[in-house]
C-alpha positions as CSV (number, residue, x, y, z in Angstrom):
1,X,14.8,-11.5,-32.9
2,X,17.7,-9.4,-34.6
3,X,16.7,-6.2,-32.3
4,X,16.5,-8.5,-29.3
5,X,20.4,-9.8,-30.5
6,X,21.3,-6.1,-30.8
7,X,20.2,-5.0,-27.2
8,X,21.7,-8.6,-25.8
9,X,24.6,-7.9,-27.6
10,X,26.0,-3.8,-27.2
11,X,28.9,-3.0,-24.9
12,X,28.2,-2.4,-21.2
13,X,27.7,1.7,-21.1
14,X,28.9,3.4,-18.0
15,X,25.1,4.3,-17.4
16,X,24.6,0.6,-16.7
17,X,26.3,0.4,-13.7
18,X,25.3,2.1,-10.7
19,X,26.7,4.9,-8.5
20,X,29.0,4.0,-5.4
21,X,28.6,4.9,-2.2
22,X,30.7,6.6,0.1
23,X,32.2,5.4,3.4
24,X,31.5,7.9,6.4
25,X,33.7,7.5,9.6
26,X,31.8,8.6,12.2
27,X,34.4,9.5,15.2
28,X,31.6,9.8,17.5
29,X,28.0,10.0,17.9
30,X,25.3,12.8,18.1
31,X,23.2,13.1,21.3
32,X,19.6,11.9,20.1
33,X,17.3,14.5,18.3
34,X,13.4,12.2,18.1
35,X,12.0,10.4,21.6
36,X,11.5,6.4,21.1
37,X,8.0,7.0,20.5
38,X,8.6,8.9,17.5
39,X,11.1,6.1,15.6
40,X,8.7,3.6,16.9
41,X,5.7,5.3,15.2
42,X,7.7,4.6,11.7
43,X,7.4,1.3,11.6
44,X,5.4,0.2,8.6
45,X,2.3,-2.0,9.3
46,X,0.6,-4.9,7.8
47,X,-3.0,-5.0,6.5
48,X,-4.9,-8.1,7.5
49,X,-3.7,-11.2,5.5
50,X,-3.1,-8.6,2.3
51,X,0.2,-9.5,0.8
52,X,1.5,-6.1,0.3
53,X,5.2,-6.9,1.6
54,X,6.5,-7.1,-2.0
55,X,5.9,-3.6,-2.4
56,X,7.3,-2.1,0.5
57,X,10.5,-4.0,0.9
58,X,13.9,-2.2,0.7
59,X,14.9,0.7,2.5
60,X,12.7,2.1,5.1
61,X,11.6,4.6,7.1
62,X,12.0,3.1,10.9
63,X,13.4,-0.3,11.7
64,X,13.9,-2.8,14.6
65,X,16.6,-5.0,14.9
66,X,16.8,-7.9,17.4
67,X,20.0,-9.2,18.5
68,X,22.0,-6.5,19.4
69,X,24.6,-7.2,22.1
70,X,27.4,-5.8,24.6
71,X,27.8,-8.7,26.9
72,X,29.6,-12.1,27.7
73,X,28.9,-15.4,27.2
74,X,29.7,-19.0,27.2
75,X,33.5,-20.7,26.2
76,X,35.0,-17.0,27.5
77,X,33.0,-15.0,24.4
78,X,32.4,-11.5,24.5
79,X,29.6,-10.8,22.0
80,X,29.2,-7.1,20.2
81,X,27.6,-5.8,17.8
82,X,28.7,-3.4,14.4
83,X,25.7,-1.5,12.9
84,X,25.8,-1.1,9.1
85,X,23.5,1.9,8.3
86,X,22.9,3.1,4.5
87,X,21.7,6.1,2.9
88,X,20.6,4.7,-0.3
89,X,19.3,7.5,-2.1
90,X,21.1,10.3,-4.3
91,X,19.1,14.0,-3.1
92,X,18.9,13.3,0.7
93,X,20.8,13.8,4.0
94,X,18.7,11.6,7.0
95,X,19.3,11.8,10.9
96,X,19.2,8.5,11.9
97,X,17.9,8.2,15.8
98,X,19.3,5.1,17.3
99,X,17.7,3.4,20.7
100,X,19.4,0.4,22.5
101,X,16.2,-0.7,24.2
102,X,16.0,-2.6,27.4
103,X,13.8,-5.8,28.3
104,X,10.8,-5.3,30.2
105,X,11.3,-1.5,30.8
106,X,8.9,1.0,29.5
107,X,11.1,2.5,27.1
108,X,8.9,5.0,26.0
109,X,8.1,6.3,29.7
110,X,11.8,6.1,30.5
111,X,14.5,7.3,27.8
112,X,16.4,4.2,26.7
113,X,20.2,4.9,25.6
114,X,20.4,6.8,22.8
115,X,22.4,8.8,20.3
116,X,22.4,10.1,16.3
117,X,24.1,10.2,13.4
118,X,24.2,11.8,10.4
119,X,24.3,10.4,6.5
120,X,24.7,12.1,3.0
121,X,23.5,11.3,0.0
122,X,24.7,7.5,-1.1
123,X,26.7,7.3,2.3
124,X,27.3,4.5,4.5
125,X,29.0,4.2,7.8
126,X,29.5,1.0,10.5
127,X,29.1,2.2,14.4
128,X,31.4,-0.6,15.5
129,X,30.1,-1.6,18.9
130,X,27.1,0.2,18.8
131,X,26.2,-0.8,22.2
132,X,29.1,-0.1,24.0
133,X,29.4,3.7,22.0
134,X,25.7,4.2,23.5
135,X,26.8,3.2,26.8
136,X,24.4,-0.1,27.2
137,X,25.2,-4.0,28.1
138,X,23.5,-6.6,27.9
139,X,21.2,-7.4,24.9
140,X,19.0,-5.4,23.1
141,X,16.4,-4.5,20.2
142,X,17.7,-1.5,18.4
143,X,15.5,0.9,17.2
144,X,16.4,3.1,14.6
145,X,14.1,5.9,13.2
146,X,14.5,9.1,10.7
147,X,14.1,12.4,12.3
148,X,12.7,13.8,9.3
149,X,13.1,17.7,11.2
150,X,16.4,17.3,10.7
151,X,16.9,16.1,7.3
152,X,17.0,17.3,3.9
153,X,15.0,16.3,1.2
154,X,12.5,13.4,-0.3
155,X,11.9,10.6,0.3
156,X,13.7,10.3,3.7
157,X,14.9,6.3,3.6
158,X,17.8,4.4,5.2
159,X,18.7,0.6,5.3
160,X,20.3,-1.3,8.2
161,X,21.4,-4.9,9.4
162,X,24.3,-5.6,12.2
163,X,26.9,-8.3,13.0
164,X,27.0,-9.8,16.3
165,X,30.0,-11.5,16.7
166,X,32.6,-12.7,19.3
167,X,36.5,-13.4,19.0
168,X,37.1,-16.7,17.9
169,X,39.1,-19.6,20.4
170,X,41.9,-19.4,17.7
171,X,41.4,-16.3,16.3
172,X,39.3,-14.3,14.1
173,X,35.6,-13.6,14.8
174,X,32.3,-15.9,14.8
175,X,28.5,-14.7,15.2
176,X,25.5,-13.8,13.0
177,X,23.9,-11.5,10.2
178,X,20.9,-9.8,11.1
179,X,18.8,-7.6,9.3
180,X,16.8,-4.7,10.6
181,X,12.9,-4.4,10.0
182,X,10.9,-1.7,8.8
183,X,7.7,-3.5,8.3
184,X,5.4,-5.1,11.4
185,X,3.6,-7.8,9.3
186,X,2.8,-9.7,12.6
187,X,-0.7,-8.8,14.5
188,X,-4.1,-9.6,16.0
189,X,-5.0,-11.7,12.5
190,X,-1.1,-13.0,11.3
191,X,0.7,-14.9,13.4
192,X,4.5,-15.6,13.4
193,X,6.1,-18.8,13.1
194,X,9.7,-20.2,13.5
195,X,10.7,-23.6,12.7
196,X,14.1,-26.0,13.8
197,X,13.4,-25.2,17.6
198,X,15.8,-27.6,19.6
199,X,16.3,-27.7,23.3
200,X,18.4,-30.2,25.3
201,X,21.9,-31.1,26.3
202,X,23.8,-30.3,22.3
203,X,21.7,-27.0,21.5
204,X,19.7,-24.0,23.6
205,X,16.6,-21.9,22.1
206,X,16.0,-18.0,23.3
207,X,12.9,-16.9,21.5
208,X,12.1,-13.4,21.7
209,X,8.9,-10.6,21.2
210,X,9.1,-6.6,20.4
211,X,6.3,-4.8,21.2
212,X,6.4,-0.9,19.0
213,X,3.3,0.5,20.5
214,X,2.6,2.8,23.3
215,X,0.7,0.1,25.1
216,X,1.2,-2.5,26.6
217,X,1.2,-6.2,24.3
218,X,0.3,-9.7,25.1
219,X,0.9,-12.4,22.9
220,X,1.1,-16.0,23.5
221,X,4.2,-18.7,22.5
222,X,3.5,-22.0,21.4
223,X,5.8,-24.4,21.1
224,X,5.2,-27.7,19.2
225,X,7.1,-31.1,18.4
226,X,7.6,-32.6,15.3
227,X,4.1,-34.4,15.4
228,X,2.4,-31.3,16.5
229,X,1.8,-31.9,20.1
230,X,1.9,-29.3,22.2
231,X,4.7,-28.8,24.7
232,X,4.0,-25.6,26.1
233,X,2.4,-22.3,26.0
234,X,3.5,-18.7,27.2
235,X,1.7,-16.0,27.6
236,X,3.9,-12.9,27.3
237,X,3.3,-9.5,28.3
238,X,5.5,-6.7,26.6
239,X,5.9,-3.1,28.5
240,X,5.6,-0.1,25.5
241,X,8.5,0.1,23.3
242,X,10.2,-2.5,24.7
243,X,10.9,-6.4,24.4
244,X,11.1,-9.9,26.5
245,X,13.1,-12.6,25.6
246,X,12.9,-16.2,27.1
247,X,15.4,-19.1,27.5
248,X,12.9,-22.4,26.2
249,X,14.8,-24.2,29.2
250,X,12.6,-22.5,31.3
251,X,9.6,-24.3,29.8
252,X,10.5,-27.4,28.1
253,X,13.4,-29.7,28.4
254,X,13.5,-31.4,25.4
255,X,12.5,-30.4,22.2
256,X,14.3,-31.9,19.1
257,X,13.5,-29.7,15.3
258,X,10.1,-28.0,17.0
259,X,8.2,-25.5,16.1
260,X,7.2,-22.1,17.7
261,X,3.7,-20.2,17.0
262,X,3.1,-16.7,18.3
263,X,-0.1,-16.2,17.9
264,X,-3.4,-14.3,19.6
265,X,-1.5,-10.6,20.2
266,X,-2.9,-7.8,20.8
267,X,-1.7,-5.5,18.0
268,X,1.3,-5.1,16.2
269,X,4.8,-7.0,17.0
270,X,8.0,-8.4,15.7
271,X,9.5,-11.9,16.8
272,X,12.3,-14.5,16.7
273,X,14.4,-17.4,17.9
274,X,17.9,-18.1,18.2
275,X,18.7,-21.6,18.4
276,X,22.6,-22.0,19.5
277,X,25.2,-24.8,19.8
278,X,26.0,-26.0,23.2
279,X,29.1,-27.2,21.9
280,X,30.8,-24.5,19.1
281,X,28.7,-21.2,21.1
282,X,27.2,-20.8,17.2
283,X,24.2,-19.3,16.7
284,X,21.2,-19.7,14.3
285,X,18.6,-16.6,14.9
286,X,15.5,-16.5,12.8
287,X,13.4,-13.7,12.3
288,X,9.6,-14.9,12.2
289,X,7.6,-15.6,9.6
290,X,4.3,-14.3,9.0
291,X,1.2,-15.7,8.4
């Protein structure tokens, strides 16, 4: 006990706290150096039912991330996106490929818009508007991969999330957090699941499907009631490298705190849902969970 009030009890040593990173403006991006196909192949994988997650989370290697936008919207909005990218580590320079991919295309057979950018070691740097500096509207999946040719050192690891946001009706900015991916744990054998669906006159559901692989991916939504009835089923079919995203609306009129299953796929994917407010334009997006 008297060594464990010793340790509990010495001053905070400058070795305690942990290095800083440093801001990097980026004036303008590089043309891409990798293909889709390669930053797609970087995507970390599940095993079966394995639980291996915990191990793998943190900064990765390759990530997706859904809800990227350059496009208007209800109430007069304008929604973009700011990507937040990180270079973690202290002995490494990474060349981070970014793709603004587009729905239903073949992105893999037909270049999506692209573009690179370079981070030192412990450097961060925000690509405000990412999709307007890549010259794409719309919205998008981004996919971001190393191109481990042109970096320096090991192991080659990056984080990233994004902000997609609109002005506000009386000022400042409103919209939603989302992190990027680096692990697939959805597949053949785990399904993905997102709860709190609601469609009708107060709120709207989009629920979306990215497919990484060089084939094309089936998988089928769905979508439940409370009481587990089913309302309706999708089959989805997903080009290579690309994604689909559907407006509920289209399949189901009502649906109050419902539930979505994406289940039976043909390999590998990532899904979500974004549930918004008919009234405020706010959104709630939800990556899926696994099981």
């Amino acid at each position: 006990m008297l060594v464990l009030a010793l340790v509990l009890s010495r001053p905070l040593l400058a070795l305690d706290v942990p290095a800083g990173l440093t801001h990097v403006e980026v004036a303008r991006l590089d043309p891409p150096t990798m293909t889709v196909a390669e930053a797609a192949a970087g995507l970390g994988r599940a095993m079966g039912r394995t639980p291996q997650n915990i191990l793998t989370e943190g900064a990765s290697d390759a990530a997706f991330l859904p809800g990227a936008a350059n496009t208007s919207g209800l109430f007069n909005s304008f929604f973009t996106t700011d990507l937040f990218l990180v270079n973690p580590l202290p002995n490494t320079i990474v060349r981070l490929n970014i793709f603004a991919l587009r729905p239903n295309v073949n992105n893999s057979a037909n270049p999506p818009p692209s573009a690179s950018v370079s981070l030192g070691p412990r450097s961060f740097t925000t690509v405000k508007n990412v999709m307007g500096q890549l010259g794409a509207t719309g919205g998008s999946v981004l996919l971001i991969g190393i191109d481990a040719a042109n970096s320096q050192g090991s192991p080659l690891r990056f984080s990233a999330w994004a902000y997609t946001s609109t002005a506000g009706p009386s000022g400042g900015r409103y919209g939603v957090n989302i992190q990027a991916v680096g692990r697939l744990n959805q597949n053949a054998v785990v399904n993905g699941w997102n709860v709190g669906v609601n469609q009708g006159t107060a709120t709207r559901t989009n629920f979306g499907v990215f497919n990484p692989s060089q084939s094309t991916f089936s998988v089928t939504a769905s979508i439940f009631n409370p009481g587990g009835t089913l309302v309706a089923q999708v089959p989805i079919q997903v080009p290579p490298v690309s994604f689909q995203q559907y407006a509920l609306s289209s399949y189901a009129s009502s649906v109050t705190d419902g539930v979505i299953v994406f289940s039976a796929a043909s390999g590998d994917f990532g899904s979500y849902v974004v549930v918004n407010d008919n009234l405020t334009n706010d959104a709630n997006f939800q990556l899926s969970s696994a099981w």
